[in-house]
N, CA, C, O and CB atoms as a CASP TS submission, in Angstrom:
PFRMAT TS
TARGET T0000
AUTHOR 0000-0000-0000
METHOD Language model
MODEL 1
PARENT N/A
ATOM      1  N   UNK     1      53.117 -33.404 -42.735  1.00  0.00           N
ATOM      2  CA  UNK     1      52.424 -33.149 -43.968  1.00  0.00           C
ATOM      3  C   UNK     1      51.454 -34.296 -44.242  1.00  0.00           C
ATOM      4  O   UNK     1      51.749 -35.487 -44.146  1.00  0.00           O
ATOM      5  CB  UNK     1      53.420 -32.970 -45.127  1.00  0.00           C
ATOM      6  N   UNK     2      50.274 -33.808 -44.590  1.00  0.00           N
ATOM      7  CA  UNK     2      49.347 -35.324 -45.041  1.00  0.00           C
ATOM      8  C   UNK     2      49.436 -34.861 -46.279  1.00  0.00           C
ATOM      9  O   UNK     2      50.080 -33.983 -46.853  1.00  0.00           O
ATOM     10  CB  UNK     2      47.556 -35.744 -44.455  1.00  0.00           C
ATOM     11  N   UNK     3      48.360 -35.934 -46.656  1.00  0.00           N
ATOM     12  CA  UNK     3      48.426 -36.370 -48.281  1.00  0.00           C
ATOM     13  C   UNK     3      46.951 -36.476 -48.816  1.00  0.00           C
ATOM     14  O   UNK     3      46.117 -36.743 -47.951  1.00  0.00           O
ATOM     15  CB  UNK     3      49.227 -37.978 -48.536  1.00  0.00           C
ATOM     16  N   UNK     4      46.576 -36.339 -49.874  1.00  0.00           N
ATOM     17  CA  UNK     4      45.633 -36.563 -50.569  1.00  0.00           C
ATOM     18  C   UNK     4      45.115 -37.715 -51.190  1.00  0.00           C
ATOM     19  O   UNK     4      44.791 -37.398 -52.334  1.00  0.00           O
ATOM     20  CB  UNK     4      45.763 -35.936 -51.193  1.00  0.00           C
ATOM     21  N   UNK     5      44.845 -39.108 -50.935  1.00  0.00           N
ATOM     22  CA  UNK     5      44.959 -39.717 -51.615  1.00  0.00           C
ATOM     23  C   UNK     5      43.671 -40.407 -52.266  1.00  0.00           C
ATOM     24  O   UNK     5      43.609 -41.630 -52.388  1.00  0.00           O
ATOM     25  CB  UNK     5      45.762 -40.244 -51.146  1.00  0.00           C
ATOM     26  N   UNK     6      42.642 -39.543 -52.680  1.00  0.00           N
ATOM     27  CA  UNK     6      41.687 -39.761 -53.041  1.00  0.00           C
ATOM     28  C   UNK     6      41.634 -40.061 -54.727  1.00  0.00           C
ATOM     29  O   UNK     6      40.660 -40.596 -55.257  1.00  0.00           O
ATOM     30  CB  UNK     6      41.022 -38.795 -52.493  1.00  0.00           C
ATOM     31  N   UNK     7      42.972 -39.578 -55.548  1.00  0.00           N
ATOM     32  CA  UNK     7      43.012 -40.327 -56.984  1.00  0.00           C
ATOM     33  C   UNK     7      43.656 -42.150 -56.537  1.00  0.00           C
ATOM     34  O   UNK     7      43.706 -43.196 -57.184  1.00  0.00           O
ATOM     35  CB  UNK     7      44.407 -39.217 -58.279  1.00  0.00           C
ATOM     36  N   UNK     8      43.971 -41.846 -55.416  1.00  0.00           N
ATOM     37  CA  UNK     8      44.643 -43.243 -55.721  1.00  0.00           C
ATOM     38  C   UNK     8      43.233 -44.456 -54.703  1.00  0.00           C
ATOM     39  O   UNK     8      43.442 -45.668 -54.678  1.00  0.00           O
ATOM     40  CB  UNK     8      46.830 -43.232 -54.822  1.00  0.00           C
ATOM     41  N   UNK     9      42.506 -44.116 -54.300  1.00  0.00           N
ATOM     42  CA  UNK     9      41.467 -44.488 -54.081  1.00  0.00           C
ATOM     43  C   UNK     9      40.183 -44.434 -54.875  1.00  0.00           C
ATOM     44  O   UNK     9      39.077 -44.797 -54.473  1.00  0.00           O
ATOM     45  CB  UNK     9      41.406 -44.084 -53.217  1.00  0.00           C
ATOM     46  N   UNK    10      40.533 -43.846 -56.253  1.00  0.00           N
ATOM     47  CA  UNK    10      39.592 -43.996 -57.160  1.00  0.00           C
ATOM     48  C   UNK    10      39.672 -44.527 -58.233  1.00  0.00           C
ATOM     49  O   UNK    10      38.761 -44.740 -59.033  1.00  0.00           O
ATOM     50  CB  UNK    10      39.202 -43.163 -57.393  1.00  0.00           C
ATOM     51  N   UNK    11      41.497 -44.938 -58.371  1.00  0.00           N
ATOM     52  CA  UNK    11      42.387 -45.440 -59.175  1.00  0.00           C
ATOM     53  C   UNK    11      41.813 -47.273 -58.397  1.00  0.00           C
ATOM     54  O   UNK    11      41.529 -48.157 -59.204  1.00  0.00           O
ATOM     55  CB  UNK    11      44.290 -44.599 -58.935  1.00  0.00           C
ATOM     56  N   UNK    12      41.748 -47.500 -57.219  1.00  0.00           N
ATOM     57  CA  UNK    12      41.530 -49.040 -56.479  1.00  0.00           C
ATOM     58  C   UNK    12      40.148 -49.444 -57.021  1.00  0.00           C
ATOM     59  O   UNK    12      39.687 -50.580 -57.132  1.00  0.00           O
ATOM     60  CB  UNK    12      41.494 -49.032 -54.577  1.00  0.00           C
ATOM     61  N   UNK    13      39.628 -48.340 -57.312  1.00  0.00           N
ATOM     62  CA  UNK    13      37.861 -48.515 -57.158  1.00  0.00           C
ATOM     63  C   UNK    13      37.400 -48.851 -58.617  1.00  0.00           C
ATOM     64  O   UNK    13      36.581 -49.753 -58.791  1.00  0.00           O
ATOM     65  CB  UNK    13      36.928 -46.889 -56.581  1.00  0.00           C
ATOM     66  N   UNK    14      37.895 -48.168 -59.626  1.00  0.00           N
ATOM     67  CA  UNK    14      38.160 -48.025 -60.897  1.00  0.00           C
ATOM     68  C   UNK    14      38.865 -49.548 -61.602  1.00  0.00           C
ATOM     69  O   UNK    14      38.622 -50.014 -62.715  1.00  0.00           O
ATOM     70  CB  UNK    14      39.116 -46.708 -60.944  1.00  0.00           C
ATOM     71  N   UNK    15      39.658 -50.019 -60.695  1.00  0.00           N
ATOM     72  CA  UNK    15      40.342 -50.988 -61.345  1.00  0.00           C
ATOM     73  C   UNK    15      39.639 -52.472 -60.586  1.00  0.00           C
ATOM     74  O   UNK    15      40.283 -53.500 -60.373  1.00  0.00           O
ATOM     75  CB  UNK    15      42.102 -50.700 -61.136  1.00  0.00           C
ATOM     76  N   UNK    16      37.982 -52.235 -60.217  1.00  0.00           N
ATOM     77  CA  UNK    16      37.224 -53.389 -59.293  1.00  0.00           C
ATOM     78  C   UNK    16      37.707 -53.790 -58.352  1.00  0.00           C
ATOM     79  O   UNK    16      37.257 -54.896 -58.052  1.00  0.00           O
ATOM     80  CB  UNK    16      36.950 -54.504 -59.779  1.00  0.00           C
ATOM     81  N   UNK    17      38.638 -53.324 -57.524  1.00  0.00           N
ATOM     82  CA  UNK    17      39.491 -53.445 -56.234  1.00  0.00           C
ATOM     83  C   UNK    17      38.985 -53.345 -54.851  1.00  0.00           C
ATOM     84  O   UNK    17      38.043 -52.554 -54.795  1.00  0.00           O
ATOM     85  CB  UNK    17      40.421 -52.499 -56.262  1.00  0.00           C
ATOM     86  N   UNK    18      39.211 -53.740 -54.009  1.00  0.00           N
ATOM     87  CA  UNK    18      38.376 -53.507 -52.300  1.00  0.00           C
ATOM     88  C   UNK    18      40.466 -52.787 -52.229  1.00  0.00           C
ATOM     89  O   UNK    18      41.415 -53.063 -52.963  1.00  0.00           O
ATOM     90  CB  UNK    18      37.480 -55.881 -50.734  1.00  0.00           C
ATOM     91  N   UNK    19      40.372 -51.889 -51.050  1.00  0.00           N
ATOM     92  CA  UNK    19      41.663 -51.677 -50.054  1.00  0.00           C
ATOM     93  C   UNK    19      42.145 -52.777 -49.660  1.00  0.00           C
ATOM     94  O   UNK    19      43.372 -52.883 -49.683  1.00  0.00           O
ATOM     95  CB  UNK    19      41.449 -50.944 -48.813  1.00  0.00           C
ATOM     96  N   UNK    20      41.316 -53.931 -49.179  1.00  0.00           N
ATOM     97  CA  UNK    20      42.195 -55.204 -48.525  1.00  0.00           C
ATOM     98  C   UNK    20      42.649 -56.157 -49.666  1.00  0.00           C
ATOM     99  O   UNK    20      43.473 -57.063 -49.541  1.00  0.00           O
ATOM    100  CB  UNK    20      41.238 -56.169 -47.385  1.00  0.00           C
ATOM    101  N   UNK    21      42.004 -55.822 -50.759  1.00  0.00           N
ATOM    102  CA  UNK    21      42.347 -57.159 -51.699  1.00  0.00           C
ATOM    103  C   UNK    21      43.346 -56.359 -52.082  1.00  0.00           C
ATOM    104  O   UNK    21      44.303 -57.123 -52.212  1.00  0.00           O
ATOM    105  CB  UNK    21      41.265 -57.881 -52.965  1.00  0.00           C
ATOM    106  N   UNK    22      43.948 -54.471 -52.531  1.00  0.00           N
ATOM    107  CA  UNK    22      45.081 -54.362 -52.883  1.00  0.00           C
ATOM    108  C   UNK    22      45.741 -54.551 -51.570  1.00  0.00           C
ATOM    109  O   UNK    22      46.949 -54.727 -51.730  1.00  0.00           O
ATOM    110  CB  UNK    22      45.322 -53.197 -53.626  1.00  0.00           C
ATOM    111  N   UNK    23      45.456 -54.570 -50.604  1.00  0.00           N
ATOM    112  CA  UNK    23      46.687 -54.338 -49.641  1.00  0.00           C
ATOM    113  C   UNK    23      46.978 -55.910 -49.251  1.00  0.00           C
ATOM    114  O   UNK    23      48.137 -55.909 -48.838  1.00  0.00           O
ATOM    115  CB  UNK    23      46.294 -53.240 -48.138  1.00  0.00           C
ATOM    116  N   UNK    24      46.497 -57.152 -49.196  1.00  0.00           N
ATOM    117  CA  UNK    24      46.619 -58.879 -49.682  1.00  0.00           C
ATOM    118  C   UNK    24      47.401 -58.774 -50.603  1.00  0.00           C
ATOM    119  O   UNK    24      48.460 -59.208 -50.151  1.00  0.00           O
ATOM    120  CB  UNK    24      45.310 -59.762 -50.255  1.00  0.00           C
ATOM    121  N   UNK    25      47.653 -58.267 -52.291  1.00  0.00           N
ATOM    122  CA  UNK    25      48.236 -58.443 -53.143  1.00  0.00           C
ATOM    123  C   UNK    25      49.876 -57.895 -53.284  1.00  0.00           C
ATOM    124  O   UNK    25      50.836 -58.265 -53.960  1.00  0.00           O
ATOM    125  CB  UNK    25      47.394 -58.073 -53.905  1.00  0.00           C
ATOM    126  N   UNK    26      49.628 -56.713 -52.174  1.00  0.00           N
ATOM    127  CA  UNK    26      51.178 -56.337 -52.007  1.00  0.00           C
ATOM    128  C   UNK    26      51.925 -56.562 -50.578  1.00  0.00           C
ATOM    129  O   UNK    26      52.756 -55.828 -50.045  1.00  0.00           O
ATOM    130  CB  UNK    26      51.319 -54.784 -52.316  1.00  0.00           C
ATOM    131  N   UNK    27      51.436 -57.673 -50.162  1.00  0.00           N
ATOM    132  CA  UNK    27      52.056 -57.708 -48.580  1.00  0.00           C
ATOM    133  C   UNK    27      51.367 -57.104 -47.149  1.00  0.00           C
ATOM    134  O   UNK    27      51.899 -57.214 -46.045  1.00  0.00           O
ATOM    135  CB  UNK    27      53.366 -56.902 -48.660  1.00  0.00           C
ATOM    136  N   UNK    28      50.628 -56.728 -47.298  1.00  0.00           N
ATOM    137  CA  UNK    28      50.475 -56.217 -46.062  1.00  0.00           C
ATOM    138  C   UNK    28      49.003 -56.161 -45.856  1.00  0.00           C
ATOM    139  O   UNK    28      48.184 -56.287 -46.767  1.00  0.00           O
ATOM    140  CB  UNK    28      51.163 -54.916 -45.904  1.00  0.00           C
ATOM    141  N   UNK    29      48.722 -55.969 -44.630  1.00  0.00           N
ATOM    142  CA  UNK    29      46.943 -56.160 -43.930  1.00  0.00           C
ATOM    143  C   UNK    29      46.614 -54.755 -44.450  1.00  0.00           C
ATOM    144  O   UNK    29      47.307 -53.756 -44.644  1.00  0.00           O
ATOM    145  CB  UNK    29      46.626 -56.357 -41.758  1.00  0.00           C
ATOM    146  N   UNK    30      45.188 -55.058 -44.620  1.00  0.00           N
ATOM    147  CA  UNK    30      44.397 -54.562 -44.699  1.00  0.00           C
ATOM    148  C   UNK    30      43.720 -53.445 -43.526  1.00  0.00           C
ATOM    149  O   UNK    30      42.666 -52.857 -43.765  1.00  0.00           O
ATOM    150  CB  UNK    30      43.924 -55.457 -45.058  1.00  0.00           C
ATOM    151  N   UNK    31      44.578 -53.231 -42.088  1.00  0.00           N
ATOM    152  CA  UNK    31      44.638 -52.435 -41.315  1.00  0.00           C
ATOM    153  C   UNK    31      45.354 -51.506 -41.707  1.00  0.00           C
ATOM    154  O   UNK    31      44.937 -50.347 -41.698  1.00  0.00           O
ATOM    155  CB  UNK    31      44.886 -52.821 -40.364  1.00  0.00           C
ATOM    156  N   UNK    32      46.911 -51.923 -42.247  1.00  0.00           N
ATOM    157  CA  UNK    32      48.185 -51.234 -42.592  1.00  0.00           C
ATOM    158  C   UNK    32      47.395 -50.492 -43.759  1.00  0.00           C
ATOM    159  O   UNK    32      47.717 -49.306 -43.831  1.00  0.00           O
ATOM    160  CB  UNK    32      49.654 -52.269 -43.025  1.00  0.00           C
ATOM    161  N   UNK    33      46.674 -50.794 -44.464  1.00  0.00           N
ATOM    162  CA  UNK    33      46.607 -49.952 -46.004  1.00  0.00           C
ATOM    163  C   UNK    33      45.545 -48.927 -45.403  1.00  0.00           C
ATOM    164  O   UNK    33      45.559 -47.725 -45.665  1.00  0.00           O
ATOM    165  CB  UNK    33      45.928 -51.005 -47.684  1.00  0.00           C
ATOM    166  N   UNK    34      44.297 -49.767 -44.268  1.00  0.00           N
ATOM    167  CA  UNK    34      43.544 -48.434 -43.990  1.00  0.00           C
ATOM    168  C   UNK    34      44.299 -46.979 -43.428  1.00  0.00           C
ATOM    169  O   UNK    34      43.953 -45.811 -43.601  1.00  0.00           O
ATOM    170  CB  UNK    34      42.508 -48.833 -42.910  1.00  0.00           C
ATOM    171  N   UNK    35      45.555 -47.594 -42.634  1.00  0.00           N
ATOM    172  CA  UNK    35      46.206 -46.513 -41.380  1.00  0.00           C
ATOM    173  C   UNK    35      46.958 -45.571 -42.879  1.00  0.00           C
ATOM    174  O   UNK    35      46.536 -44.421 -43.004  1.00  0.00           O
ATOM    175  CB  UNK    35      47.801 -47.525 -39.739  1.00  0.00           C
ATOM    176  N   UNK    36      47.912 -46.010 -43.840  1.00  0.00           N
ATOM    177  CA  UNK    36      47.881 -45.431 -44.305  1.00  0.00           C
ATOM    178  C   UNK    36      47.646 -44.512 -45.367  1.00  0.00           C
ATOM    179  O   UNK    36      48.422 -43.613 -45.690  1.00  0.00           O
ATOM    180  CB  UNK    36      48.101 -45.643 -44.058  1.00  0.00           C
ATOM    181  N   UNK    37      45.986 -44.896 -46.173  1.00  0.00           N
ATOM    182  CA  UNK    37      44.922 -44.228 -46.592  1.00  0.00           C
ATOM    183  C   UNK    37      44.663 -43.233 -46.076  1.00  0.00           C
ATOM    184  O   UNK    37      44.211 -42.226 -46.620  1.00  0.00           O
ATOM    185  CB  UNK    37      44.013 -44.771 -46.592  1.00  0.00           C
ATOM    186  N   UNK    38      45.013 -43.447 -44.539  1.00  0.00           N
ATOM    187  CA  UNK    38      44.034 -41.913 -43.803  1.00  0.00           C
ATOM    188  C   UNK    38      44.831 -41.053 -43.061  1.00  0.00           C
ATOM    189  O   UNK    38      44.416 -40.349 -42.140  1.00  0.00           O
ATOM    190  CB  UNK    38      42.754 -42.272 -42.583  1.00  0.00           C
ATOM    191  N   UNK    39      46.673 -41.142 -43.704  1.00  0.00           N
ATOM    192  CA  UNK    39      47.268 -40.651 -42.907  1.00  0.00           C
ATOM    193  C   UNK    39      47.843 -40.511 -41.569  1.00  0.00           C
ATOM    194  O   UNK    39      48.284 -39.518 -40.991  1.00  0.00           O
ATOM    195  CB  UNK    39      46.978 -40.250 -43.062  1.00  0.00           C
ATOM    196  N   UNK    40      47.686 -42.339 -41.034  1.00  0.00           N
ATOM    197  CA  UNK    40      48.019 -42.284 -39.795  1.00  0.00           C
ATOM    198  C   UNK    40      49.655 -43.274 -39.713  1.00  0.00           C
ATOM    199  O   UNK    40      50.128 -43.668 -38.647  1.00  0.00           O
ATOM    200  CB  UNK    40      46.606 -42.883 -38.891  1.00  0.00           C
ATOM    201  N   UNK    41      50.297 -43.516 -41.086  1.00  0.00           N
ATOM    202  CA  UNK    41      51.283 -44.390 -40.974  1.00  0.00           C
ATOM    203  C   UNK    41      51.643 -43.410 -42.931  1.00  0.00           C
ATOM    204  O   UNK    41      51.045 -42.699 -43.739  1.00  0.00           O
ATOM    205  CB  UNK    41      50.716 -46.564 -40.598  1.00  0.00           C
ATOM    206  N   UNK    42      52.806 -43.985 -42.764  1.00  0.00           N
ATOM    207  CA  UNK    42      53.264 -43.917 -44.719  1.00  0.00           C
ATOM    208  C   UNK    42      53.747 -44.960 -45.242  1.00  0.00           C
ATOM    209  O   UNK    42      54.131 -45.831 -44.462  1.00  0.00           O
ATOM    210  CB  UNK    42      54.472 -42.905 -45.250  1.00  0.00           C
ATOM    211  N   UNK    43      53.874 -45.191 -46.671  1.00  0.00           N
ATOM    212  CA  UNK    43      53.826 -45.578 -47.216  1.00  0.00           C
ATOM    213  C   UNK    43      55.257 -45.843 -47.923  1.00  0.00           C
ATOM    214  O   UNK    43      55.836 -44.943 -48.531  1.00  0.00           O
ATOM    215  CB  UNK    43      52.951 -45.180 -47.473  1.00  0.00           C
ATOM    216  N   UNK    44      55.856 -47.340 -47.776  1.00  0.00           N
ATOM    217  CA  UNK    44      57.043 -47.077 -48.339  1.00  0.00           C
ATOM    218  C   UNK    44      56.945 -47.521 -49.284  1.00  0.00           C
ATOM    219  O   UNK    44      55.983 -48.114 -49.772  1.00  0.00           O
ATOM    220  CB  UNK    44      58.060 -47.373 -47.855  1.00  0.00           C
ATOM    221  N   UNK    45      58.715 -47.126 -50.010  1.00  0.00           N
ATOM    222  CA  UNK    45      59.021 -47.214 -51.497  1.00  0.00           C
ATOM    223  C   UNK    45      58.486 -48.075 -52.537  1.00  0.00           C
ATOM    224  O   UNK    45      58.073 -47.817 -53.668  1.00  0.00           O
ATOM    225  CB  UNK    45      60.176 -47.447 -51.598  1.00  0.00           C
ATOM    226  N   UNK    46      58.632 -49.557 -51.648  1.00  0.00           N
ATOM    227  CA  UNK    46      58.363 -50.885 -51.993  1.00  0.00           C
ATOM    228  C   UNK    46      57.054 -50.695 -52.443  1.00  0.00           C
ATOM    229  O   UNK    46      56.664 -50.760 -53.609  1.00  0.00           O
ATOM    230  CB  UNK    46      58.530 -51.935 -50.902  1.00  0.00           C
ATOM    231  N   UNK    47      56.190 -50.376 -51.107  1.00  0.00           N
ATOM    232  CA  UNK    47      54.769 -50.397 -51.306  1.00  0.00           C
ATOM    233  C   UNK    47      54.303 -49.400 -52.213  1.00  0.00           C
ATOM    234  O   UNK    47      53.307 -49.710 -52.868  1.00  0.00           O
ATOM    235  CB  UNK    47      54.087 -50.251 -50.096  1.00  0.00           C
ATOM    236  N   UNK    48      54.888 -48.070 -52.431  1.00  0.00           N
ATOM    237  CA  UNK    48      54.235 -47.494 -53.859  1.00  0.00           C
ATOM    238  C   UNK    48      54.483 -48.345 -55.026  1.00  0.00           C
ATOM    239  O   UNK    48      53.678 -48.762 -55.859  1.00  0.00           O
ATOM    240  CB  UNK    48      54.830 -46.057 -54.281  1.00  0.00           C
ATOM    241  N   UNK    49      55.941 -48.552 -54.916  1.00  0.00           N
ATOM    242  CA  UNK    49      55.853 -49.074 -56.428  1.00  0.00           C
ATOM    243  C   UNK    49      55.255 -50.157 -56.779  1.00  0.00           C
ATOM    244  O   UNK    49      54.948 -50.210 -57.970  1.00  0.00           O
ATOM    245  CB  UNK    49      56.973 -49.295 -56.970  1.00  0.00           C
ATOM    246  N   UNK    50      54.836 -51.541 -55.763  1.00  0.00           N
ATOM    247  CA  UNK    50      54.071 -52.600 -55.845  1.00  0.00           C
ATOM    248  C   UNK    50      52.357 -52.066 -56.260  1.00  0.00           C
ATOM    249  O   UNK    50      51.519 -52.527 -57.035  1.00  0.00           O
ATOM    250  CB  UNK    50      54.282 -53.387 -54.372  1.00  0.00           C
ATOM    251  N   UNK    51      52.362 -50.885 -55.321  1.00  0.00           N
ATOM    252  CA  UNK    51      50.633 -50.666 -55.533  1.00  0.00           C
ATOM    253  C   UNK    51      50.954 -50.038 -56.965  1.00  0.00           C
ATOM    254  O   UNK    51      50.422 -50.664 -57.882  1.00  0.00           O
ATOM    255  CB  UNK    51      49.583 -49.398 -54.205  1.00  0.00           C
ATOM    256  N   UNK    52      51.716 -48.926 -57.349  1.00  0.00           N
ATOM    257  CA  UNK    52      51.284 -48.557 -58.970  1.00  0.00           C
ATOM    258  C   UNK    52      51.622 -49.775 -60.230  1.00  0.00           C
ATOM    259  O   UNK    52      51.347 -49.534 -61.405  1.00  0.00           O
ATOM    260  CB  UNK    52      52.279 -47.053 -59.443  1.00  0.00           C
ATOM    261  N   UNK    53      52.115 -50.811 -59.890  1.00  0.00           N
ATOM    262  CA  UNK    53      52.569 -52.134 -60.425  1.00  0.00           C
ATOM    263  C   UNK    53      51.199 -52.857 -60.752  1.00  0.00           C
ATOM    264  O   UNK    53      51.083 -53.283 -61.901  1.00  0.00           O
ATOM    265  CB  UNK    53      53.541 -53.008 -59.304  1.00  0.00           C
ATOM    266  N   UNK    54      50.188 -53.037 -59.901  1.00  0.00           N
ATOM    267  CA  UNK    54      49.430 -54.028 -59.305  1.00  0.00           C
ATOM    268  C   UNK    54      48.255 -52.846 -60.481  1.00  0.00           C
ATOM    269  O   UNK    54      47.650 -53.341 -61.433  1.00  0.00           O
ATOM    270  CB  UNK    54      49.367 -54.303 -57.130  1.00  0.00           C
ATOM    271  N   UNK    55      48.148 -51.212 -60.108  1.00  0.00           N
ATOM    272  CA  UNK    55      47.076 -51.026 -60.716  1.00  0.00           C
ATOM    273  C   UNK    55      47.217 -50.114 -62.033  1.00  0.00           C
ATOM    274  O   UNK    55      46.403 -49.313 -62.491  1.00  0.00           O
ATOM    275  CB  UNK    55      46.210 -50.541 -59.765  1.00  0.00           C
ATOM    276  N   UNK    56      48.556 -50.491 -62.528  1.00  0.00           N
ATOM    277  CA  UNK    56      49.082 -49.891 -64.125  1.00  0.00           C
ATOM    278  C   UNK    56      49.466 -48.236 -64.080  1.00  0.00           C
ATOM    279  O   UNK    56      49.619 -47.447 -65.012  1.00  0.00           O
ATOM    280  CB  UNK    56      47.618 -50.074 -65.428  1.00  0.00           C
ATOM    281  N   UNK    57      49.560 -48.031 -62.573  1.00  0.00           N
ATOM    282  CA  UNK    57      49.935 -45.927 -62.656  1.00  0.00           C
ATOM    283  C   UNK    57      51.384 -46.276 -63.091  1.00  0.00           C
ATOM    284  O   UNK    57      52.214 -47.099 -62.704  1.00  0.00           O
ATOM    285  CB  UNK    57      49.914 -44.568 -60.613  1.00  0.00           C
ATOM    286  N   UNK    58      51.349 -45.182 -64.186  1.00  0.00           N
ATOM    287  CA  UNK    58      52.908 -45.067 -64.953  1.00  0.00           C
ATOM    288  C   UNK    58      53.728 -43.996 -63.421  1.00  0.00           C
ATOM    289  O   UNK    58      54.786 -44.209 -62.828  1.00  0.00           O
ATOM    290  CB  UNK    58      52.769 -43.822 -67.135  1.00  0.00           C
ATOM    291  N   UNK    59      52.911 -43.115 -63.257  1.00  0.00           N
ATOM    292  CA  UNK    59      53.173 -42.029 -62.732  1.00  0.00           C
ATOM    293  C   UNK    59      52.957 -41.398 -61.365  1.00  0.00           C
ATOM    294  O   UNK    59      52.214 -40.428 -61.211  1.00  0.00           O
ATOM    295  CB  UNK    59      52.766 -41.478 -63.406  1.00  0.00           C
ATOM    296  N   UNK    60      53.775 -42.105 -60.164  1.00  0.00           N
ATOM    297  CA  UNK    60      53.038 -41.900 -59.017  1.00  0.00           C
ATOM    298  C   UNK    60      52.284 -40.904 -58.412  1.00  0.00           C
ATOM    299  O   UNK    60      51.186 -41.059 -57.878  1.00  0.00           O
ATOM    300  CB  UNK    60      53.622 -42.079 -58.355  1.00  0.00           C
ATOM    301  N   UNK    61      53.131 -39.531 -58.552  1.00  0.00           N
ATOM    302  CA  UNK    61      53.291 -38.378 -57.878  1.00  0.00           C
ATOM    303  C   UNK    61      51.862 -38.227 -57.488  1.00  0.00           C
ATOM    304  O   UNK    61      51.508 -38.502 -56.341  1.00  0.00           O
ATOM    305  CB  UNK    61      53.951 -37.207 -58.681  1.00  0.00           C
ATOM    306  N   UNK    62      50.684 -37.628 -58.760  1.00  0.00           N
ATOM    307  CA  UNK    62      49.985 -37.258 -58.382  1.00  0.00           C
ATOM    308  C   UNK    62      49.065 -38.849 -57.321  1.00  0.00           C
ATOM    309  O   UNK    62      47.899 -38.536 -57.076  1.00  0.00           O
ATOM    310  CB  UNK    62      49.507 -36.419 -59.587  1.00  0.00           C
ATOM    311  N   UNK    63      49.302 -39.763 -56.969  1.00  0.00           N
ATOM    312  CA  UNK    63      48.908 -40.802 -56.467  1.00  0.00           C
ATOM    313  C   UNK    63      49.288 -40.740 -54.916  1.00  0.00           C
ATOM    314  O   UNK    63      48.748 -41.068 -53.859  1.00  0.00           O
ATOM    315  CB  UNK    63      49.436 -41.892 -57.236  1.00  0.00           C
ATOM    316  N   UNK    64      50.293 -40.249 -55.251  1.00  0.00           N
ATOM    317  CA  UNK    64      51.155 -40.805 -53.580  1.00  0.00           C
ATOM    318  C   UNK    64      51.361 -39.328 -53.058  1.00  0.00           C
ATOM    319  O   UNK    64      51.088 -39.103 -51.879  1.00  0.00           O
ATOM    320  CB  UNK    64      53.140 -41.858 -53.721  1.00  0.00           C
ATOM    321  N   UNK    65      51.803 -38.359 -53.825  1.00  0.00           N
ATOM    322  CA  UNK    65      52.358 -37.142 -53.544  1.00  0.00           C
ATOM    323  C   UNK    65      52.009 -35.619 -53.376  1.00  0.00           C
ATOM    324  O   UNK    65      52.679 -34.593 -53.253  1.00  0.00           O
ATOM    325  CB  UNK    65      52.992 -37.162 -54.215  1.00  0.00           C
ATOM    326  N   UNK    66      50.040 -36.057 -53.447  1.00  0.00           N
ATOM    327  CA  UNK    66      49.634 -34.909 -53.763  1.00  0.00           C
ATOM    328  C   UNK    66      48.846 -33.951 -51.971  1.00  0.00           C
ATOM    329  O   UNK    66      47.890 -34.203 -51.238  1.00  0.00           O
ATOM    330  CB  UNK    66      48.454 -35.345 -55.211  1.00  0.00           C
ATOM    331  N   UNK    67      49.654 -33.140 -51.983  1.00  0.00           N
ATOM    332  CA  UNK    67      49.592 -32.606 -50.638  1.00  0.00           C
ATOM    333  C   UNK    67      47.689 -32.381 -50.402  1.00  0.00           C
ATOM    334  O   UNK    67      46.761 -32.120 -51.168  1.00  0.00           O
ATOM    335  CB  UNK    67      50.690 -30.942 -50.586  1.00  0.00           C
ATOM    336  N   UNK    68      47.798 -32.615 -49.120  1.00  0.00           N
ATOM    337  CA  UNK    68      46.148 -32.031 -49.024  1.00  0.00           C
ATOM    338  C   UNK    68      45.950 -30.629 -48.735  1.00  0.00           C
ATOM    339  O   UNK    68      46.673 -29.995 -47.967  1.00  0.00           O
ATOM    340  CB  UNK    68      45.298 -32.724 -47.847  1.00  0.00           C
ATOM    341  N   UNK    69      45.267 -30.301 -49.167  1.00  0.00           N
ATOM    342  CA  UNK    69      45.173 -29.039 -48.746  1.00  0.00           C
ATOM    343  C   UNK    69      44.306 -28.507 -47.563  1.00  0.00           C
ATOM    344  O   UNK    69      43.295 -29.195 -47.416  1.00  0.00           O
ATOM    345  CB  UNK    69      44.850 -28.462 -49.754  1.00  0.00           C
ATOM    346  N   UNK    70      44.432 -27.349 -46.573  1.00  0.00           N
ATOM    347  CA  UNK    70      43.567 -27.297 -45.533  1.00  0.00           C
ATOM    348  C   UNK    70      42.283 -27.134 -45.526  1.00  0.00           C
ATOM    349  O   UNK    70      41.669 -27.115 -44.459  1.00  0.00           O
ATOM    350  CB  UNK    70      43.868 -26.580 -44.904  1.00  0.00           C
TER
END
């Protein structure tokens, strides 16, 4: 299953963010956040809840959970 994660890439963009400066702020490279931006790795627990921590989402689902469609 992939994922959609274009609110949560507008949620990074929105909050004056680059991908590497959130993915520096929660542990991990800036390769790791591209691979899993684009669906080639996921995203664990830790790391959602650090990234909705870091950019104030009360509410992950639609962030982390929203299926893509074909």
């Amino acid at each position: 299953m992939e994922f959609d994660f274009s609110l949560l890439r507008g949620k990074i963009r929105e909050k004056g963010m680059t991908q590497a400066q959130l993915a520096k702020d929660i542990g991990i490279s800036a390769t790791a956040m591209n691979l899993k931006l684009n669906n080639k790795s996921d995203f664990t627990l830790r790391e959602t809840f650090a990234i909705a921590k870091r950019l104030g989402i009360e509410d992950c689902d639609p962030f982390f959970y929203a299926e893509r469609l074909p």
